[in-house]
C-alpha positions in Angstrom: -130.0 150.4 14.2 -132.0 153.0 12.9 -135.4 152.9 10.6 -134.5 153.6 7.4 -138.1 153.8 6.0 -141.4 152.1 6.5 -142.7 149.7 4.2 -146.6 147.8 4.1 -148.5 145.5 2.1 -151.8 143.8 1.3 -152.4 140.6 -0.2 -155.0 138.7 -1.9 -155.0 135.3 -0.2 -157.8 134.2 -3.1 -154.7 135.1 -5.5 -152.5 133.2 -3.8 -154.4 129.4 -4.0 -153.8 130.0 -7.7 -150.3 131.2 -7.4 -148.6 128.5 -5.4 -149.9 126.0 -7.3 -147.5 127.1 -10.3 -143.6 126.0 -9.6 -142.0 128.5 -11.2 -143.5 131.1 -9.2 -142.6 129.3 -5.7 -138.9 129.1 -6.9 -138.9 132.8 -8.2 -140.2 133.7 -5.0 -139.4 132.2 -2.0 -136.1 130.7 -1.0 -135.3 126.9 -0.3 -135.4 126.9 3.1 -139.3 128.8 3.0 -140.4 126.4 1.0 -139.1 123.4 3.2 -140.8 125.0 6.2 -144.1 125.4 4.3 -144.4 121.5 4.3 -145.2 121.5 7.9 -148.0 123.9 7.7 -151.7 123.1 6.9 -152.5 126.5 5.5 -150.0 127.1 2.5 -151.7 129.9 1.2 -151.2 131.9 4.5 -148.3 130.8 4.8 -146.8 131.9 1.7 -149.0 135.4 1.0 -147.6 136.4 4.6 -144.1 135.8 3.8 -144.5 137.5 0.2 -146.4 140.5 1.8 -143.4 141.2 4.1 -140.9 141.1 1.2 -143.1 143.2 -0.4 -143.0 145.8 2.7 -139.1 145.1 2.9 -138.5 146.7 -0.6 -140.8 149.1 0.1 -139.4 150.3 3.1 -136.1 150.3 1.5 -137.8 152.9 -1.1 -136.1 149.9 -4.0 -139.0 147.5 -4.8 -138.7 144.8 -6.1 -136.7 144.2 -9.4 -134.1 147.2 -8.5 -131.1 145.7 -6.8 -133.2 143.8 -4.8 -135.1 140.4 -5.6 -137.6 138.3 -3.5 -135.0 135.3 -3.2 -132.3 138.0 -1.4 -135.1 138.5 1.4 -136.0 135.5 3.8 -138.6 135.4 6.3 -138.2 133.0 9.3 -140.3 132.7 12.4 -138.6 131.9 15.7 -139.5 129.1 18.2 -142.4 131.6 19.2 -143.5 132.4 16.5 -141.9 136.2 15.8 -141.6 136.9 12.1 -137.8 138.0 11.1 -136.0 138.9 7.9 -133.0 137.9 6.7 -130.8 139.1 3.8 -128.7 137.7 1.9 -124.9 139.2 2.5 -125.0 140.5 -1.1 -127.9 142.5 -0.8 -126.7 143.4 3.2 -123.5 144.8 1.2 -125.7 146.7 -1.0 -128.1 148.1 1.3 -125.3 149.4 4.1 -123.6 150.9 1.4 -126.5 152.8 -0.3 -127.7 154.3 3.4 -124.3 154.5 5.1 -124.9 152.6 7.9 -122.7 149.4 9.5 -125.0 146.6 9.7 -128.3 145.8 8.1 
């Protein structure tokens, strides 16, 4: 695959302590299966600024953002057994996104 763009981002982890403690903003954000995995971890609020900071560089390096065809909930991040961050998309938004730059799989 190639790159189609290059995305970063910064967070606040003091703005996330207050953030995760309101419901409506986990469930806006971050997908079921985040949430489930954030119960095993000690430190929530790293946990959950990482993840929103790579959604974050996600829309950004699609050049969409957030809000314009493309949502936090359509973009999961997952660690593997070693601990190697990956995102996953939904297969709306993979639909959308091959479509848009033309390519086979995203």
């Amino acid at each position: 695959m190639s790159i189609i763009g290059i995305g970063v981002d910064i967070v606040n982890n003091n703005r996330f302590k207050k953030l995760i403690k309101n419901k409506h903003f986990l469930k806006k954000v971050f997908t079921t299966k985040e949430q489930k995995s954030s119960q095993s971890i000690k430190n929530k609020i790293n946990f959950y600024s990482k993840r929103f900071a790579a959604k974050e560089a996600f829309s950004k390096a699609t050049g969409f953002g957030i809000s314009q065809n493309l949502y936090f909930k359509d973009i999961e991040i997952k660690n593997n057994k070693k601990g190697k961050p990956t995102i996953n998309i939904n297969k709306s938004t993979s639909d959308y996104l091959k479509k848009k730059f033309k390519v086979k799989s995203f």
